[in-house]
Backbone as a printed PyTorch tensor [residue, N CA C, xyz], in Angstrom:
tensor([[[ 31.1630,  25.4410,  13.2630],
         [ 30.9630,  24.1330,  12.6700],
         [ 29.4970,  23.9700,  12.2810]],

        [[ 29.2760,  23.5970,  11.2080],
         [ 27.7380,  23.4000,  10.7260],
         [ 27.1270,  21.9940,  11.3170]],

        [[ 25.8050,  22.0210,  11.4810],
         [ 25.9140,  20.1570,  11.8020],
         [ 24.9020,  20.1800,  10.9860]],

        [[ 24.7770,  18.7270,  10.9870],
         [ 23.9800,  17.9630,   9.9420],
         [ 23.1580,  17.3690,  10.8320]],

        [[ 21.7060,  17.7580,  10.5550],
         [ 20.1930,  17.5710,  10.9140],
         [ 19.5600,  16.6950,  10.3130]],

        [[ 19.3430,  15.1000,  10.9460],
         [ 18.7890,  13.9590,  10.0330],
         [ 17.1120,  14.6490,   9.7640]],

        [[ 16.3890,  13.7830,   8.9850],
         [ 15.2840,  14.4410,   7.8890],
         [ 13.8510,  14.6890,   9.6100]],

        [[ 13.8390,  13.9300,  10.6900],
         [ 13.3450,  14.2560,  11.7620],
         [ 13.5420,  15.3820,  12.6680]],

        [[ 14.2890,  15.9310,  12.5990],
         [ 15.0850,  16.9870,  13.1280],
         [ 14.7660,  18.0370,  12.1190]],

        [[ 14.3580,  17.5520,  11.0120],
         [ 13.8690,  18.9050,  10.5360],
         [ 12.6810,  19.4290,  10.2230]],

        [[ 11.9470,  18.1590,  10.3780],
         [ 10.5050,  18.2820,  10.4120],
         [ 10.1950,  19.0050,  11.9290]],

        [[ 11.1240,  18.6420,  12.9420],
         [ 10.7640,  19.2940,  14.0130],
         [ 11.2720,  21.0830,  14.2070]],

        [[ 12.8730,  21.2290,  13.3780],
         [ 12.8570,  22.8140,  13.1020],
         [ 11.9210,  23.4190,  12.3580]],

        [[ 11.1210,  22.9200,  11.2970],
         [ 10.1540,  23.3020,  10.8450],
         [  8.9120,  23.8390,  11.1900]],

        [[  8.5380,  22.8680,  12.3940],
         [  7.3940,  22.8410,  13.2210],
         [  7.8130,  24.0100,  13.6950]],

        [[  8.1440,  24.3180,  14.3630],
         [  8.9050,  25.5130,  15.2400],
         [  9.1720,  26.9130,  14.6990]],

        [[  9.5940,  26.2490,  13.6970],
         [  9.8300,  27.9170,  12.9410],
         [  8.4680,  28.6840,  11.9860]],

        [[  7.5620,  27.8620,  11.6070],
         [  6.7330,  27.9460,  11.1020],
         [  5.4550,  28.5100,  12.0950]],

        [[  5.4450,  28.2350,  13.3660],
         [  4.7050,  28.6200,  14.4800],
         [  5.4300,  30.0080,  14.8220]],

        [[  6.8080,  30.2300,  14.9930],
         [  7.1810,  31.4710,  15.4280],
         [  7.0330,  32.4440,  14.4980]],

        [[  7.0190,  32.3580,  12.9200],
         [  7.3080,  33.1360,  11.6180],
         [  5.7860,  33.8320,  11.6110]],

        [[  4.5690,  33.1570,  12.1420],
         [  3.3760,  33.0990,  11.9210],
         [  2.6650,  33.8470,  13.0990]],

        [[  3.6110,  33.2540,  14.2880],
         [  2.7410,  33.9900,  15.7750],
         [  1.5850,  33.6440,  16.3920]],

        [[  0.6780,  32.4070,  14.8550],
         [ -0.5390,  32.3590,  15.9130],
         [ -0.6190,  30.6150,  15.5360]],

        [[ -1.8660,  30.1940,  16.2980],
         [ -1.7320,  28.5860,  16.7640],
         [ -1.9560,  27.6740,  15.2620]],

        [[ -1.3230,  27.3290,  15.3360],
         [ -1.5670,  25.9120,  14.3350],
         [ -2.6460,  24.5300,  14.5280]],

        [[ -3.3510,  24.1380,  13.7790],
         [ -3.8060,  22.6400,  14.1090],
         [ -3.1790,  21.4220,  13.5170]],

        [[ -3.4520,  20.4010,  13.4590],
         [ -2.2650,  19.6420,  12.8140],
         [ -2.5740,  19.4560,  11.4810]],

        [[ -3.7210,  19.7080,  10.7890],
         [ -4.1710,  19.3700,   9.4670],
         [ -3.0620,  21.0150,   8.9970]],

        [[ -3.3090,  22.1480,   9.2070],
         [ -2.8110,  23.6370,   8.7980],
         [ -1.2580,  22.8330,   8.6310]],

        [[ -0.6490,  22.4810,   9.9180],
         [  1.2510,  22.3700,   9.8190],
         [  1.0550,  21.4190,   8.8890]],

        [[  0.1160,  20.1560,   8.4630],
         [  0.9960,  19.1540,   7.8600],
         [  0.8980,  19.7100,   6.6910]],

        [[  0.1530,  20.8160,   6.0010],
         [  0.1340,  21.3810,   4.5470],
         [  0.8650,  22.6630,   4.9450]],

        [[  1.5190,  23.5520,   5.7270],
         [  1.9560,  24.1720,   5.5060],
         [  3.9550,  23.2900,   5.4970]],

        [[  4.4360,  22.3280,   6.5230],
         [  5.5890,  22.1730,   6.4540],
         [  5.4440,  20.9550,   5.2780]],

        [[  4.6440,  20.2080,   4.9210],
         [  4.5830,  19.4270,   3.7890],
         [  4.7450,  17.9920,   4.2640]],

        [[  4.2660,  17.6970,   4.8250],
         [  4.5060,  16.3000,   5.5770],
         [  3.1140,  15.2870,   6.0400]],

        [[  3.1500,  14.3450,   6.6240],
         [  2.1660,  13.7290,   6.6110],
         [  2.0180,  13.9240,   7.9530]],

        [[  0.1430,  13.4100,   8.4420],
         [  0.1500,  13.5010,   9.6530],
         [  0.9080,  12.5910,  10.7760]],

        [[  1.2160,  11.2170,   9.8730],
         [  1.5900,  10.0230,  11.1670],
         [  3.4010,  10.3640,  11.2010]],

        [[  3.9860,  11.5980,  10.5030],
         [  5.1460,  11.9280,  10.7200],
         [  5.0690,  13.2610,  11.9700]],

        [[  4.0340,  14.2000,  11.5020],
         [  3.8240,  15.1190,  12.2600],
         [  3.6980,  15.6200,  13.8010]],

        [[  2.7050,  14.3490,  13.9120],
         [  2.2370,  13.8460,  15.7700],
         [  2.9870,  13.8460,  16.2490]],

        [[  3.7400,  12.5960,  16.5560],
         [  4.7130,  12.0040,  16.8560],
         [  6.2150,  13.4730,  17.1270]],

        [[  6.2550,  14.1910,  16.0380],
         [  7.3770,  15.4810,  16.3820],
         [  6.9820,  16.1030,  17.3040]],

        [[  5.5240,  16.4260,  16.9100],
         [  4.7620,  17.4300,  17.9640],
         [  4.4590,  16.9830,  19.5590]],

        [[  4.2950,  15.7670,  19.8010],
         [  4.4990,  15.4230,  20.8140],
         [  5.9410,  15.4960,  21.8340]],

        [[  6.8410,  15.1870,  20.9970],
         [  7.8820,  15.1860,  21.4570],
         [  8.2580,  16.3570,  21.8670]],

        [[  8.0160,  17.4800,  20.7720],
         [  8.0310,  19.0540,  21.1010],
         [  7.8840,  19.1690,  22.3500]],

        [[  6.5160,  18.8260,  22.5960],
         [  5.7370,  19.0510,  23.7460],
         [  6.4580,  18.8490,  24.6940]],

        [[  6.9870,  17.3570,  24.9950],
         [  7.9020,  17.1580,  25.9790],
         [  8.5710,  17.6080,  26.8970]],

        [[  9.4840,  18.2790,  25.6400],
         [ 10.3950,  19.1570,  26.0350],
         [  9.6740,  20.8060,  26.2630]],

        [[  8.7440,  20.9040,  26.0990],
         [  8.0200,  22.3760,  26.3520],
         [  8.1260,  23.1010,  25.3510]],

        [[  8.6880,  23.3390,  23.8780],
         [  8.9930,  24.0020,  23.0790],
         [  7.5620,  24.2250,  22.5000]],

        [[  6.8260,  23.2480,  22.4930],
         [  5.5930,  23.9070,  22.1140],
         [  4.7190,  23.8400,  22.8880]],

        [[  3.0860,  23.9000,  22.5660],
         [  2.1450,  23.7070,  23.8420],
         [  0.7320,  23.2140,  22.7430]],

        [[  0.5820,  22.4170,  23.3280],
         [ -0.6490,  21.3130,  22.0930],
         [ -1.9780,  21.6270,  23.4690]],

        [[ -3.2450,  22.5460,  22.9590],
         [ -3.9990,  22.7850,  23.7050],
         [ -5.2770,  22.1330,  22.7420]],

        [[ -6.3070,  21.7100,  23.7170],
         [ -7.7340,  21.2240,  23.0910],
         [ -8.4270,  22.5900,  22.5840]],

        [[ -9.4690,  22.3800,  21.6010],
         [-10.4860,  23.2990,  21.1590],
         [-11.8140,  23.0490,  20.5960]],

        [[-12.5370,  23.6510,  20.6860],
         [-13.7730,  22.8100,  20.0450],
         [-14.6010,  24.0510,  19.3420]],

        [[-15.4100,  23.6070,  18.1540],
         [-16.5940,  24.4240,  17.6770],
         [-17.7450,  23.4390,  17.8780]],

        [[-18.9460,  23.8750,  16.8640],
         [-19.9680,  23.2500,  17.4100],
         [-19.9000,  21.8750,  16.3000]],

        [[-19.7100,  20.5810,  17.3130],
         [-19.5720,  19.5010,  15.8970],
         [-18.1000,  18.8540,  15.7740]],

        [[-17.0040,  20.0530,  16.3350],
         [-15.9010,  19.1450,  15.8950],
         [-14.9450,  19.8560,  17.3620]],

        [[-14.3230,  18.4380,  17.6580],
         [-12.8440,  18.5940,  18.3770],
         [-11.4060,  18.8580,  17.2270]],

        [[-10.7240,  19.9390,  18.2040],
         [ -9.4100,  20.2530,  17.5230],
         [ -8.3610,  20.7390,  18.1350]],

        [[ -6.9440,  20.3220,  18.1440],
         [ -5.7800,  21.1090,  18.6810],
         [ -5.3690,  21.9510,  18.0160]],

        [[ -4.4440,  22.8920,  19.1990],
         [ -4.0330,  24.2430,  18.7470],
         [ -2.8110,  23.6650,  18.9960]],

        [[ -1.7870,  24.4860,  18.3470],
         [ -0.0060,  24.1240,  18.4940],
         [  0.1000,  25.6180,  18.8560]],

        [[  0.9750,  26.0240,  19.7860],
         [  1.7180,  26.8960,  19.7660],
         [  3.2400,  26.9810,  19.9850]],

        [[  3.7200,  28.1150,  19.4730],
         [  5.1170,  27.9620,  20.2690],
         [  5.2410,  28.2820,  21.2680]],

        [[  6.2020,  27.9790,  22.1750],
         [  6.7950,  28.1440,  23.6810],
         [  7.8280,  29.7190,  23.6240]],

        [[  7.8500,  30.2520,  24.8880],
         [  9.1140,  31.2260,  24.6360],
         [ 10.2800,  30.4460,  24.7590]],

        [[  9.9580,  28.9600,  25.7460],
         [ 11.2970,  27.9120,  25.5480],
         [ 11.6770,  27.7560,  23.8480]],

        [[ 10.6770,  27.6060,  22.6610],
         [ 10.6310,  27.1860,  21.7610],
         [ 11.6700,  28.2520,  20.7990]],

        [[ 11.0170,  29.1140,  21.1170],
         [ 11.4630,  30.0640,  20.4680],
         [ 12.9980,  30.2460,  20.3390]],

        [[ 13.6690,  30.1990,  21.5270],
         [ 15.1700,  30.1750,  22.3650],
         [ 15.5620,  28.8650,  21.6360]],

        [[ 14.9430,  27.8370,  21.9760],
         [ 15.6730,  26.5160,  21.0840],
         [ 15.4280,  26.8370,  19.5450]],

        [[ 14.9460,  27.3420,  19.1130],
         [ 15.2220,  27.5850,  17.3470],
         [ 16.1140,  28.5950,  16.7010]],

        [[ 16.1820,  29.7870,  17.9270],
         [ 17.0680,  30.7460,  17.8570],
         [ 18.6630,  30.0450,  17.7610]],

        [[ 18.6570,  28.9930,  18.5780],
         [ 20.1910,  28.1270,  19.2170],
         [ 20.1380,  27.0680,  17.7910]],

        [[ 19.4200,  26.4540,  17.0580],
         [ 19.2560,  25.4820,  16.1400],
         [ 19.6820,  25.9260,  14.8450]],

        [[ 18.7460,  27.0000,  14.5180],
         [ 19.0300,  28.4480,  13.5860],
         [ 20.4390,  28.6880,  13.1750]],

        [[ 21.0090,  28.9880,  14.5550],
         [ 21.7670,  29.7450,  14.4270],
         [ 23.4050,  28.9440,  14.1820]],

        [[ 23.4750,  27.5770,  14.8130],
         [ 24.5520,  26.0950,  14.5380],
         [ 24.0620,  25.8860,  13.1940]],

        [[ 23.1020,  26.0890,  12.3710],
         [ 23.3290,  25.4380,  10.7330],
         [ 24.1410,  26.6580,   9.9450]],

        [[ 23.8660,  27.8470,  10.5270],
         [ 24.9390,  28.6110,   9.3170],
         [ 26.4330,  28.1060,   9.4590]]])
């Protein structure tokens, strides 16, 4: 059975798949131009991610500026594999 993924749900398979396809950390300015979305849609997924552990939102800094890293989870990974795999 295929299911149908409202337009939040896919900003969040996105997030996810775009971190695993890639392998290395994201910040949130990189995902919102790479999945195409805005930031005050973005957060808000990514947090939730977090939640649930699928991803991991770590601090970073250079000299001058604060910044987060996104990564994926190996939980993350397993939930996109299972998400992935119910839309065919």
């Amino acid at each position: 059975m295929k299911h149908k993924f409202v337009k939040s749900d896919r900003i969040k398979i996105n997030i996810l798949n775009t971190l695993k396809e890639t392998g290395k950390p994201f910040s949130y300015y990189q995902l919102t131009k790479c999945i195409k979305t805005t930031w005050n849609s973005l957060v808000p997924n990514c947090y939730f991610l977090s939640a649930l552990d699928l991803i991991k939102i770590t601090e970073g800094s250079s000299p001058g500026m604060k910044f987060k890293n996104i990564w994926i989870t190996k939980k993350g990974v397993k939930a996109l594999d299972k998400l992935t795999k119910s839309e065919d």
